[in-house]
BAZAVEX-488080 format. One line per field, with one value per residue (C-alpha): chain; residue number from 1; x, y, z. Coordinates in pm, whole numbers. Layout:
N
chain = [A | ...]
resi = [NUM | ...]
c1 = [X | ...]
c2 = [Y | ...]
c3 = [Z | ...]
# end
This chain:
497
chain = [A | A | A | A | A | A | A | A | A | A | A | A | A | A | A | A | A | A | A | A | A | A | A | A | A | A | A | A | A | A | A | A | A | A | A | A | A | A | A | A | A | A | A | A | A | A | A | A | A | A | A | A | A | A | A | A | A | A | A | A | A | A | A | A | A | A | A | A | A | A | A | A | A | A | A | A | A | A | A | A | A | A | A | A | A | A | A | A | A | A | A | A | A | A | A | A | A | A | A | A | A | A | A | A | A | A | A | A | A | A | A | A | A | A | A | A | A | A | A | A | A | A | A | A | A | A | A | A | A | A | A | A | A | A | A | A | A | A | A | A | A | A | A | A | A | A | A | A | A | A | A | A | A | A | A | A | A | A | A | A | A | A | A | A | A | A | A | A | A | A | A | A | A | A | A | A | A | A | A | A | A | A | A | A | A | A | A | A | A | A | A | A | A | A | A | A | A | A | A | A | A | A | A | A | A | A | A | A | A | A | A | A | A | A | A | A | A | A | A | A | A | A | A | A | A | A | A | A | A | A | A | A | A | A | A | A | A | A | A | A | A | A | A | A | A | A | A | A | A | A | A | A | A | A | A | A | A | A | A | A | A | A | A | A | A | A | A | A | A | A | A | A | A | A | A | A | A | A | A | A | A | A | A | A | A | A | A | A | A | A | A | A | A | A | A | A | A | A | A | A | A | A | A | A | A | A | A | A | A | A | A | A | A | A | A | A | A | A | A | A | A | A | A | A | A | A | A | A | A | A | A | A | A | A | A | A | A | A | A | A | A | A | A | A | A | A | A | A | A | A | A | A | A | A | A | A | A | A | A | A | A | A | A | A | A | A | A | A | A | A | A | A | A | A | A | A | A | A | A | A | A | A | A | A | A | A | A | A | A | A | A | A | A | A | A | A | A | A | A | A | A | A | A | A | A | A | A | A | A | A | A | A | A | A | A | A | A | A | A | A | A | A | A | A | A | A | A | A | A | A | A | A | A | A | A | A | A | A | A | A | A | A | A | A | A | A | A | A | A | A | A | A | A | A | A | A | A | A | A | A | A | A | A | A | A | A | A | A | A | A | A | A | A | A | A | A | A | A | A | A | A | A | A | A | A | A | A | A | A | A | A | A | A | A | A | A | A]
resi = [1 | 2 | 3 | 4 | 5 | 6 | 7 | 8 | 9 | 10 | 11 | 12 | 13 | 14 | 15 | 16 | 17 | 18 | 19 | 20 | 21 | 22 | 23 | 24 | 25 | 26 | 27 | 28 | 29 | 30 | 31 | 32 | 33 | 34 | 35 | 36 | 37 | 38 | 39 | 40 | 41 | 42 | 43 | 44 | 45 | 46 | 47 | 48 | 49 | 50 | 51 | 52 | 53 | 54 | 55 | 56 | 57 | 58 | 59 | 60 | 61 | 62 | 63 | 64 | 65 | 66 | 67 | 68 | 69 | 70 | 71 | 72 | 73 | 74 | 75 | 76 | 77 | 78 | 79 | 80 | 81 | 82 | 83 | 84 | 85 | 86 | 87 | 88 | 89 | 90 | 91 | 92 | 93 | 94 | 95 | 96 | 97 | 98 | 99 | 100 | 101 | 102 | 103 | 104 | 105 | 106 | 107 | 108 | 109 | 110 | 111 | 112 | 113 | 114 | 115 | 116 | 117 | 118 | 119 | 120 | 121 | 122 | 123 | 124 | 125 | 126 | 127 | 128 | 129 | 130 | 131 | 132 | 133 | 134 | 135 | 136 | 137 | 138 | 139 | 140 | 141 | 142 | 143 | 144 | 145 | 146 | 147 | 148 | 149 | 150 | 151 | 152 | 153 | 154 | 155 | 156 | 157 | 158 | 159 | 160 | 161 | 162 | 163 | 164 | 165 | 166 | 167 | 168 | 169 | 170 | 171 | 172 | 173 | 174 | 175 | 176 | 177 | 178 | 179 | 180 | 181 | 182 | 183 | 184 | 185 | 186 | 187 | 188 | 189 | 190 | 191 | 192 | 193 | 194 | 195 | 196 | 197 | 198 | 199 | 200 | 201 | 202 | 203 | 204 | 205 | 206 | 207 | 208 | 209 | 210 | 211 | 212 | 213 | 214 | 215 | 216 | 217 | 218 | 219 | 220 | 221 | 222 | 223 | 224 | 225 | 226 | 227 | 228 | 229 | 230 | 231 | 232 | 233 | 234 | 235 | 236 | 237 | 238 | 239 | 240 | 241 | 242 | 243 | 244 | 245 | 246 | 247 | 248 | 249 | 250 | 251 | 252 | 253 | 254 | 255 | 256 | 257 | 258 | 259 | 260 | 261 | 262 | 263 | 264 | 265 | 266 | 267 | 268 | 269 | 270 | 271 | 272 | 273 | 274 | 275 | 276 | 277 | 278 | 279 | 280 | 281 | 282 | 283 | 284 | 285 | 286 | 287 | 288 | 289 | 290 | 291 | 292 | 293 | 294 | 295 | 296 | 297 | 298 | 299 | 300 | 301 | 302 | 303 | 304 | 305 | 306 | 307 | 308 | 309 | 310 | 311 | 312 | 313 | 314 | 315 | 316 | 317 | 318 | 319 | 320 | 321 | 322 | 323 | 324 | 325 | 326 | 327 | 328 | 329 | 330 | 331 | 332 | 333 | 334 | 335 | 336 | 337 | 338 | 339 | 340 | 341 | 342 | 343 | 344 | 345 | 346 | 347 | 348 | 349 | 350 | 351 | 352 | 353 | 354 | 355 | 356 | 357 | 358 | 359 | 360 | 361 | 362 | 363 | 364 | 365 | 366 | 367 | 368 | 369 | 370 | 371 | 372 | 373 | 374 | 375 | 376 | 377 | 378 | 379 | 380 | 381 | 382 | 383 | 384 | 385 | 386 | 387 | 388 | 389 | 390 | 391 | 392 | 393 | 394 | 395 | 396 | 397 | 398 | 399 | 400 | 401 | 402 | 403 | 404 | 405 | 406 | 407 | 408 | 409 | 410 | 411 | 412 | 413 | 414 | 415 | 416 | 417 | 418 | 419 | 420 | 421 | 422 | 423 | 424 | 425 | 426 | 427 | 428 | 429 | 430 | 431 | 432 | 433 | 434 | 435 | 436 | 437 | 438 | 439 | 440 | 441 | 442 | 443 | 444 | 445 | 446 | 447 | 448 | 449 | 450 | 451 | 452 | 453 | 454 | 455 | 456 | 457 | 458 | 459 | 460 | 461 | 462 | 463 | 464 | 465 | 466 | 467 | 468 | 469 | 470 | 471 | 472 | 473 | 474 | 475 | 476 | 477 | 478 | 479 | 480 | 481 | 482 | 483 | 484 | 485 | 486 | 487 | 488 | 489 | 490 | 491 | 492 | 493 | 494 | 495 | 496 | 497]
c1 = [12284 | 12368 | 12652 | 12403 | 12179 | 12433 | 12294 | 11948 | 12083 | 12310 | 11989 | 11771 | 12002 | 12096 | 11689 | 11666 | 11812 | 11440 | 11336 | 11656 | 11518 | 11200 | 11303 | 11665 | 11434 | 11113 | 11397 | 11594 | 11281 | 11320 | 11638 | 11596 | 11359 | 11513 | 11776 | 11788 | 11955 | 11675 | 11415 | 11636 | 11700 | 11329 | 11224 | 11080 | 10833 | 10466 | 10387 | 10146 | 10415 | 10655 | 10353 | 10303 | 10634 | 10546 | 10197 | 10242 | 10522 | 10295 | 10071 | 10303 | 10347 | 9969 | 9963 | 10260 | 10097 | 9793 | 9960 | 10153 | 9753 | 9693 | 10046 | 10218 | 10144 | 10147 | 10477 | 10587 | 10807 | 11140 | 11012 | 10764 | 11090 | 11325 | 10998 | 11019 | 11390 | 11378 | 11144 | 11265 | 11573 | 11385 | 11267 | 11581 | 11760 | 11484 | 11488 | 11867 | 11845 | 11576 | 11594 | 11236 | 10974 | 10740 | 11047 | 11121 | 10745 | 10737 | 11056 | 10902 | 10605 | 10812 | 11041 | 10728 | 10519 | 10857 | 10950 | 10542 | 10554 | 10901 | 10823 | 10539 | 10699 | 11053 | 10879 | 10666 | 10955 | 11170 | 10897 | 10867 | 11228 | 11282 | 11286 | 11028 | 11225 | 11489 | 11130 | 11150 | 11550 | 11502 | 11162 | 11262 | 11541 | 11288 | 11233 | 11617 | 11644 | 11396 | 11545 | 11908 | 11770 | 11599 | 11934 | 12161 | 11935 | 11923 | 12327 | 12372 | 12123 | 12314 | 12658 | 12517 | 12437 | 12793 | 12879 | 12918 | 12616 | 12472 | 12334 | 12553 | 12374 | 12077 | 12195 | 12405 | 12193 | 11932 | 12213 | 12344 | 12059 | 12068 | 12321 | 12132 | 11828 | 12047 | 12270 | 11944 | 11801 | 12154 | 12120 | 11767 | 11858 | 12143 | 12185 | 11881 | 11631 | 11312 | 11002 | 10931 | 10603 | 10538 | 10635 | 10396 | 10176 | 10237 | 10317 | 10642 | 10674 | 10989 | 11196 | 11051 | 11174 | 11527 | 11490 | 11331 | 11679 | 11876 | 11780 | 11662 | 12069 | 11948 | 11751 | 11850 | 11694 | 11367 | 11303 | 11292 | 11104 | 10856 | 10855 | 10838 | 10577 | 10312 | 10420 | 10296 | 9961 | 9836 | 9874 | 9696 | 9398 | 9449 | 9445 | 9129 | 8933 | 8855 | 8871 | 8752 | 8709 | 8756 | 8427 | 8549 | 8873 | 8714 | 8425 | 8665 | 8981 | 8778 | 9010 | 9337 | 9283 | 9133 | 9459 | 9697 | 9524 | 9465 | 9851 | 9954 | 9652 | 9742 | 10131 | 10016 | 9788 | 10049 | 10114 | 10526 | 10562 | 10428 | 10696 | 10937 | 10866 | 10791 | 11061 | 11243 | 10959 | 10938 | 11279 | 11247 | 10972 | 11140 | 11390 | 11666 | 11949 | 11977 | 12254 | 12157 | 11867 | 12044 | 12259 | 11939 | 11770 | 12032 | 12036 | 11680 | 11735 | 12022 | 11847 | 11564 | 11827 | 12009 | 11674 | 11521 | 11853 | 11863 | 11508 | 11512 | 11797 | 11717 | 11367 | 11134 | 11148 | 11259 | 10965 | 10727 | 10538 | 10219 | 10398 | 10626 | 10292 | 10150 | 10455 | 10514 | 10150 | 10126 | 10465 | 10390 | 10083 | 10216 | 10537 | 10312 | 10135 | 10461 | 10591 | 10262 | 10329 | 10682 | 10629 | 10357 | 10555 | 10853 | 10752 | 10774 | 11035 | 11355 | 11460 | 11728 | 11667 | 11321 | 11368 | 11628 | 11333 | 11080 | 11341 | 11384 | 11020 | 11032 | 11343 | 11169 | 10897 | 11166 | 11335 | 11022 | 10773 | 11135 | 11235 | 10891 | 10687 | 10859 | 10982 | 10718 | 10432 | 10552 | 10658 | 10360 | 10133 | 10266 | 10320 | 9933 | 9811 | 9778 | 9978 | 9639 | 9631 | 9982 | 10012 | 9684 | 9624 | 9978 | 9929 | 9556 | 9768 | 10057 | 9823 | 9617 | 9930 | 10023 | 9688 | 9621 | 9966 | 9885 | 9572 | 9787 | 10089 | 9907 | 9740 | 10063 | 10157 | 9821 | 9767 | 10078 | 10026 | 9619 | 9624 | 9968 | 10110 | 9742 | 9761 | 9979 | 9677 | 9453 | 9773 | 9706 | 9340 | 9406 | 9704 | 9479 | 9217 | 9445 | 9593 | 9272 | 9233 | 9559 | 9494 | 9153 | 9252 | 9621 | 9756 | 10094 | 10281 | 10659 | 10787 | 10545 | 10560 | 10383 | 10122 | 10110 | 9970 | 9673 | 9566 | 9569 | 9292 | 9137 | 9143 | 9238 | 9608 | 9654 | 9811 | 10012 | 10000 | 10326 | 10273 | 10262 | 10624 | 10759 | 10599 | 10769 | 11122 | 11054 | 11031 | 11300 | 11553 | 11454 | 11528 | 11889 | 11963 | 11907 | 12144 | 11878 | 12011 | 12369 | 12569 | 12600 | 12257 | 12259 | 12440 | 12173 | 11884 | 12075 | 12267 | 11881 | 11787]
c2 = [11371 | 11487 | 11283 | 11155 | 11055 | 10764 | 10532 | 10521 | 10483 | 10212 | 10042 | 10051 | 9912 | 9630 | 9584 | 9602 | 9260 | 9150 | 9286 | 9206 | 8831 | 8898 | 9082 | 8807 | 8447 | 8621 | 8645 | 8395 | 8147 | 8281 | 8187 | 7850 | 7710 | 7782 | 7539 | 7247 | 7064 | 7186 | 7054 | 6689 | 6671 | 6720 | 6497 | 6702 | 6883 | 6962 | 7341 | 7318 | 7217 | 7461 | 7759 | 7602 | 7713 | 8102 | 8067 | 7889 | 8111 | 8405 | 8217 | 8186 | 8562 | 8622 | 8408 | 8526 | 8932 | 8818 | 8623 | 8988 | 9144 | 8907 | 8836 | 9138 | 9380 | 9087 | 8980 | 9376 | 9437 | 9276 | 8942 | 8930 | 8972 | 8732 | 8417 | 8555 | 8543 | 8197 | 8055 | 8238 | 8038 | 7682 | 7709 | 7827 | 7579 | 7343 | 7479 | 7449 | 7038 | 6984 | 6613 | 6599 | 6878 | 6834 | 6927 | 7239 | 7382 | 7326 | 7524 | 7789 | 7808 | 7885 | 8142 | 8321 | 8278 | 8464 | 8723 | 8822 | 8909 | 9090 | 9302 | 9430 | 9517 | 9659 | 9943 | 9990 | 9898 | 10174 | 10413 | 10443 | 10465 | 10774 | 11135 | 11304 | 11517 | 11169 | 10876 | 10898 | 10831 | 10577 | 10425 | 10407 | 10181 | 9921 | 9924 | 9958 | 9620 | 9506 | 9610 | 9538 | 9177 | 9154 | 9296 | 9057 | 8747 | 8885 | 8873 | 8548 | 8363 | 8494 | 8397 | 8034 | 7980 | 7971 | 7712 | 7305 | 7124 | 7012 | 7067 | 7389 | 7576 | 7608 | 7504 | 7774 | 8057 | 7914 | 7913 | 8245 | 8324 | 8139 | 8340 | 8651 | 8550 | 8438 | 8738 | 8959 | 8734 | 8824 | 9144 | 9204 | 9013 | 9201 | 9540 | 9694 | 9909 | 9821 | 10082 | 10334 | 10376 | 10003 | 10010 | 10276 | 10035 | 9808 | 10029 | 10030 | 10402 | 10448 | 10161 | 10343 | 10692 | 10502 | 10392 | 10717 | 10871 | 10651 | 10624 | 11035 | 11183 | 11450 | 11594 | 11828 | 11809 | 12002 | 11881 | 11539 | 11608 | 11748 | 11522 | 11239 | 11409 | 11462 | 11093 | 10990 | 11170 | 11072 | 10690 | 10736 | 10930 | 10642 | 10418 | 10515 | 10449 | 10106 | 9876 | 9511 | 9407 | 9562 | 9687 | 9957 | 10030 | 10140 | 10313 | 10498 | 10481 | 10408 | 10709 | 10602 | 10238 | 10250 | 10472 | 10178 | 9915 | 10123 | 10234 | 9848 | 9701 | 10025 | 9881 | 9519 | 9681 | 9894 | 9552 | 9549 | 9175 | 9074 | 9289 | 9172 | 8792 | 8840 | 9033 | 8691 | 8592 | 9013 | 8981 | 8648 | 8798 | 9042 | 8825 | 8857 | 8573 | 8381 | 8520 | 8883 | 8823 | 8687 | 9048 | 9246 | 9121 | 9167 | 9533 | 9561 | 9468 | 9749 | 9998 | 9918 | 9959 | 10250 | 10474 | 10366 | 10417 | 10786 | 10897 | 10774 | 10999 | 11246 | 11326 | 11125 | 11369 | 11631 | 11656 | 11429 | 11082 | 11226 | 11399 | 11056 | 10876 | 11101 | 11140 | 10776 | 10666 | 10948 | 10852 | 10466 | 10568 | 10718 | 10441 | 10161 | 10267 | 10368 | 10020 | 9894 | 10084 | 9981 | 9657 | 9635 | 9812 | 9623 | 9308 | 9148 | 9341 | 9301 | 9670 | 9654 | 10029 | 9977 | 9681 | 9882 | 10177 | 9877 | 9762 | 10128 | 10104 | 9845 | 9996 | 10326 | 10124 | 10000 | 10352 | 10498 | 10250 | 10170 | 10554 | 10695 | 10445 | 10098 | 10229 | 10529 | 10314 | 10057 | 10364 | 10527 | 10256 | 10237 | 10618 | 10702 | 10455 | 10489 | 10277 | 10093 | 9958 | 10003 | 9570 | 9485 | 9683 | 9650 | 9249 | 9307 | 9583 | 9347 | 9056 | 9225 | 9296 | 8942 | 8797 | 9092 | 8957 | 8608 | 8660 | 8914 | 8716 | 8356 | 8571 | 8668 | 8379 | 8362 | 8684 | 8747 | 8471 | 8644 | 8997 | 9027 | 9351 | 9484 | 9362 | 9656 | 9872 | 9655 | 9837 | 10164 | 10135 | 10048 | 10280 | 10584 | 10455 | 10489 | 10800 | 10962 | 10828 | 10951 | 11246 | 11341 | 11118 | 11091 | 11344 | 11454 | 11310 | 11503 | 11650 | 11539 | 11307 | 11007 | 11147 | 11431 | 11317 | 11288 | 11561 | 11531 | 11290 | 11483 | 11268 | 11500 | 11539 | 11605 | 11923 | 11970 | 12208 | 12344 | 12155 | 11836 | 11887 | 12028 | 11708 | 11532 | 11697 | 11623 | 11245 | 11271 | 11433 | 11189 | 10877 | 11056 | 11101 | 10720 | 10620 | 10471 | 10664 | 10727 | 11001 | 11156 | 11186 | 11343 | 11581 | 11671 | 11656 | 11967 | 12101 | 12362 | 12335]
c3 = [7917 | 8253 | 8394 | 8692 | 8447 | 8386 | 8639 | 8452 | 8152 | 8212 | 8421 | 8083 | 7905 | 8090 | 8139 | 7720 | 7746 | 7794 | 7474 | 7293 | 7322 | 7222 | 6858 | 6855 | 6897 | 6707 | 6424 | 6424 | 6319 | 5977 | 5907 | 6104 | 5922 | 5593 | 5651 | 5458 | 5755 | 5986 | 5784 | 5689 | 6114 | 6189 | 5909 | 5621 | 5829 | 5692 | 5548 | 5891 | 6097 | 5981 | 6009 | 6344 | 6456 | 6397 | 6525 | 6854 | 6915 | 6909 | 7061 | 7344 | 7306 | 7382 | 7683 | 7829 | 7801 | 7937 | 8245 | 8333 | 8316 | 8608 | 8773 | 8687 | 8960 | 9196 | 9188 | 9072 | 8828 | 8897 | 9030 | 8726 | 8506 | 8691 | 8621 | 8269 | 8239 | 8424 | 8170 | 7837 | 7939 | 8001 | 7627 | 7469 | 7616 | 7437 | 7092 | 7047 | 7201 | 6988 | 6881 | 6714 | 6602 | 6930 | 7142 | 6946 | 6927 | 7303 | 7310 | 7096 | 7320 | 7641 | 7476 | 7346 | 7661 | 7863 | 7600 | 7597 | 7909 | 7872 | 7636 | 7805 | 8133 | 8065 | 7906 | 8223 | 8452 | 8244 | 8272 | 8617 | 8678 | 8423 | 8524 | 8270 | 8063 | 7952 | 7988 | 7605 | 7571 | 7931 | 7784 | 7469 | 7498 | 7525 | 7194 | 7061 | 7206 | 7008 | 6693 | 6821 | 6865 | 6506 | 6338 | 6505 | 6434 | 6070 | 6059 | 6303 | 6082 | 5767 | 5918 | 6004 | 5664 | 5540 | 5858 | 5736 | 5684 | 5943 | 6289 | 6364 | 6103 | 6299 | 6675 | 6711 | 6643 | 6848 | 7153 | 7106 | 7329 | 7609 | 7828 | 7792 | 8021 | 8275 | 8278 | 8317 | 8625 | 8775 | 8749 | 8831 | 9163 | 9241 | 9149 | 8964 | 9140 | 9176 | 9072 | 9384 | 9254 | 9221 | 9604 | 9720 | 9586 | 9812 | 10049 | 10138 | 10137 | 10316 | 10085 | 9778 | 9907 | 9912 | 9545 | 9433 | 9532 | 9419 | 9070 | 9051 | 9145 | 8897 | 9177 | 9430 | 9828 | 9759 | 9437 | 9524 | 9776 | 9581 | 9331 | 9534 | 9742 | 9435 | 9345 | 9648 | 9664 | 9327 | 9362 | 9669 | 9539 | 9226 | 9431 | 9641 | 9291 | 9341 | 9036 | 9089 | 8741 | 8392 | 8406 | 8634 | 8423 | 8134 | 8321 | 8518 | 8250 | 7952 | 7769 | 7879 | 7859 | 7504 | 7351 | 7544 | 7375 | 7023 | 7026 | 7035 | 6766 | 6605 | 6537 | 6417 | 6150 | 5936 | 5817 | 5990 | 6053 | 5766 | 5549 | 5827 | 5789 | 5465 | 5302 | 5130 | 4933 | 4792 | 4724 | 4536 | 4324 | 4228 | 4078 | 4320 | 4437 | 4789 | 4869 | 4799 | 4948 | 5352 | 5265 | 5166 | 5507 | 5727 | 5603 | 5680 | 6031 | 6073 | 5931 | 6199 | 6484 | 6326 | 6304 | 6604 | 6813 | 6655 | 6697 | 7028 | 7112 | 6943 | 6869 | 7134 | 7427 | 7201 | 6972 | 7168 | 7128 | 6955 | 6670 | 6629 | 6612 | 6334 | 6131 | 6120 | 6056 | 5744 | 5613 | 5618 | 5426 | 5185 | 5120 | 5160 | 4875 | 4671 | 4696 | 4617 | 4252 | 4206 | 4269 | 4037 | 3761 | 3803 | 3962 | 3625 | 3449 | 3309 | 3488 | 3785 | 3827 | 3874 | 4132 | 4310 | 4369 | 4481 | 4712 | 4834 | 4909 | 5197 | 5325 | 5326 | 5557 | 5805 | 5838 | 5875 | 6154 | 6340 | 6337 | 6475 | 6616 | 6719 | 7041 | 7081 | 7092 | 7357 | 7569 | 7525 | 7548 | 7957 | 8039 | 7965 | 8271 | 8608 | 8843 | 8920 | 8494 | 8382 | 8434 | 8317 | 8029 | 7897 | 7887 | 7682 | 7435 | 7404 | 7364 | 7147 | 6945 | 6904 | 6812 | 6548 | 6394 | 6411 | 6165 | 5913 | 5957 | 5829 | 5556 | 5434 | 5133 | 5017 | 5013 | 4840 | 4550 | 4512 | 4549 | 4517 | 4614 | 4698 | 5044 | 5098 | 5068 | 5308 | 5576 | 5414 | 5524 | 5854 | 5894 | 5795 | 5988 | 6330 | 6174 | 6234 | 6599 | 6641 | 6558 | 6778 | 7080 | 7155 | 7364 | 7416 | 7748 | 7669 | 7997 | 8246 | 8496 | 8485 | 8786 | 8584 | 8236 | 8404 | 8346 | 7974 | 8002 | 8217 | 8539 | 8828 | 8975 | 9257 | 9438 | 9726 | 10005 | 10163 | 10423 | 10246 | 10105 | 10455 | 10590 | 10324 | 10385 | 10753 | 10664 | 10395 | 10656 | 10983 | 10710 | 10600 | 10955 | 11046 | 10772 | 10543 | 10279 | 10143 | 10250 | 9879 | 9931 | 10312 | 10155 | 9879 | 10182 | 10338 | 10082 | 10028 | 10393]
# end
């Protein structure tokens, strides 16, 4: 990376702390629940009470994506995080007080509401601070936090097992994350930038030029200006589309709206949380210890950060989102239905070797969605809208997301006990099914600019005369010359003039 590219990098990171809650506290319900001392303290719960605590945490999940549809571009992106981080901290706070099971649901209801709406906007908030040749490394740390937070739950819940009876075995876990949504409210009030194209918006032009050159140092004078220029124009023109209900986004959008909401269904359906959540009782059936089993699952969760942190380096804006998407949808194909087979050979068996290969089989899975599509998808899922959508349709795709898993999720034990390993091929449907949409109706956004990809839905982008830019450098220069921008960056205004 280019050393100015530091800023941005550093920025996504510390904004990853959003989804790093939503993959830690989606986790960490696995393990807490599991305790014995959880269930003694909240007096031998009901199998519907302890279901309850995955489902109205999704359920929280839903509501919180479908407040950022309707609040989102409202309160813009940093103020919609900072009520997010405000609230994921309420119900954290809640779960690890709990004295009785109606306090920790309500807990688990905040904390899914906030991280809904989290995980929805970083990736938008991170792609419309990236320069388009590094929005796949800058986007796609969205998604490494996700995985981060799912591997460290994985471990943390492991760790806590070994702690004394009692309380601290599932307390502490539960608090590990209540600094983290107070440390991103600081930050997002201090010293992160807010979106420049979120601002022409609203239009504050001038404060959005600031911000634009602040975060781009990449840039030299008439690039930015260019940049920023063509920026500018196209939300306008966007912007003079009027859309007063969803009617009018997917008569005018109906292309670009539909892949948004496709690329997040499209996730649910190859059948990942249900493996995820899941995993323990494969393990068990295939005859393997407790302990092995904590040690097998906190694997699984750094083999989901490991690939996704790689691919995201290395192949996202290298090779591009739409091969990602295809590669990962035909390779989960084709594993799901290997460790279909090996479990069904050696389900029953007396064969380590064999239950070592249908092992391999959901590792092969994790690799595989985590490497291509876990942080592809949420990226992509925000760079193919228009500034007009990007909040709305996210929160439908993300809620979509989350009420897709609810109904696969639930099905999970029984589906296990009836068909057995066969409900891997109800994913293999649907993953072949999206494969196929993939294929005909997914173009590639690698490179461009998010004004730019557009065109690859064929909406028109706008062009720029020379006088436009030389209007733009006027503007540029008169702000640079009333100290509204830095002089590192005065310098960069005439260092081409």
């Amino acid at each position: 990376m280019a050393g100015t590219s530091w800023y941005t990098f550093a920025i996504a990171l510390f904004a990853a702390i959003g989804t790093f809650l939503f993959g830690f506290d989606t986790g960490i319900a696995t393990t807490t629940i599991a305790h014995q001392s959880w269930i003694t303290y909240m007096d031998k719960p009901s199998k519907g009470l302890t279901g309850a605590v995955v489902a109205v945490y999704i359920a929280g999940e839903a509501g919180g994506a479908l407040t950022q549809t309707f609040l989102g571009d409202k309160l813009g992106r940093i103020r919609f995080m900072q009520m997010m981080c405000i609230i994921v901290t309420i119900g954290t706070v809640v779960q690890t007080a709990s004295i009785n099971m109606s306090m920790f649901l309500a807990g688990r209801v905040l904390a899914g509401f906030a991280v809904g709406g989290l995980v929805g906007t970083v990736p938008i908030y991170l792609s419309e601070i990236s320069a388009p040749h590094q929005r796949g490394l800058i986007g796609g740390i969205s998604g490494c936090g996700i995985s981060f937070g799912t591997m460290v739950s994985n471990w943390v819940g492991m760790a806590c097992g070994y702690a004394p009876y009692g309380a601290t075995q599932w307390r502490l876990p539960l608090g590990v994350q209540i600094p983290w949504g107070i440390i991103l409210f600081i930050g997002l009030s201090t010293f992160m930038p807010d979106s420049p194209r979120q601002l022409i918006r609203k239009g504050h032009v001038d404060k959005a030029r600031v911000e634009f050159i602040k975060i781009r140092r990449d840039l030299h004078s008439t690039e930015a200006q260019e940049e920023f220029a063509l920026m500018h124009a196209q939300i306008e023109y966007e912007m003079e589309r009027e859309i007063k209900s969803y009617k009018d986004i997917f008569r005018l959008f109906r292309h670009r709206a539909m892949v948004s909401i496709a690329v997040q269904t499209m996730t649910s359906l190859t059948g990942v949380n249900v493996i995820q959540y899941y995993q323990t009782i494969l393990y068990k059936s295939l005859g393997i210890g407790s302990e092995t089993i904590l040690v097998l699952a906190g694997i699984y969760g750094t083999m989901a950060f490991v690939s996704n942190a790689l691919t995201t380096r290395f192949l996202t804006d290298q090779w591009g989102r739409r091969k990602m998407i295809l590669t990962g949808l035909a390779g989960i194909v084709l594993i799901e239905i290997y460790a279909a087979v090996m479990q069904l050979v050696f389900q029953n068996s007396t064969n380590k070797v064999g239950k070592g290969f249908a092992v391999l089989g959901i590792y092969l899975f994790v690799v595989t969605y985590y490497g291509m599509l876990n942080s592809t998808t949420w990226l992509y899922g925000a760079e193919v809208l228009p500034i007009a959508l990007r909040s709305k349709v996210m929160g439908l795709a993300a809620a979509s997301h989350f009420i897709v898993n609810v109904g696969i999720t639930e099905a999970g034990p029984s589906a296990f006990a009836t068909i057995k390993q066969n409900y891997y091929y109800v994913f293999v449907g649907c993953t072949l099914f999206f494969l196929v949409i993939a294929w005909l109706y997914f173009p590639e956004t690698r490179h461009k600019t998010l004004e730019e990809i557009a065109a690859a839905f064929g909406d028109k982008v706008v062009t720029l005369t020379e006088i436009e830019i030389a209007r733009e450098q006027t503007v540029f220069e008169e702000k640079a010359a009333m100290g509204h921008v830095e002089n590192h960056e005065t310098e960069r205004v005439h260092e081409k003039v």
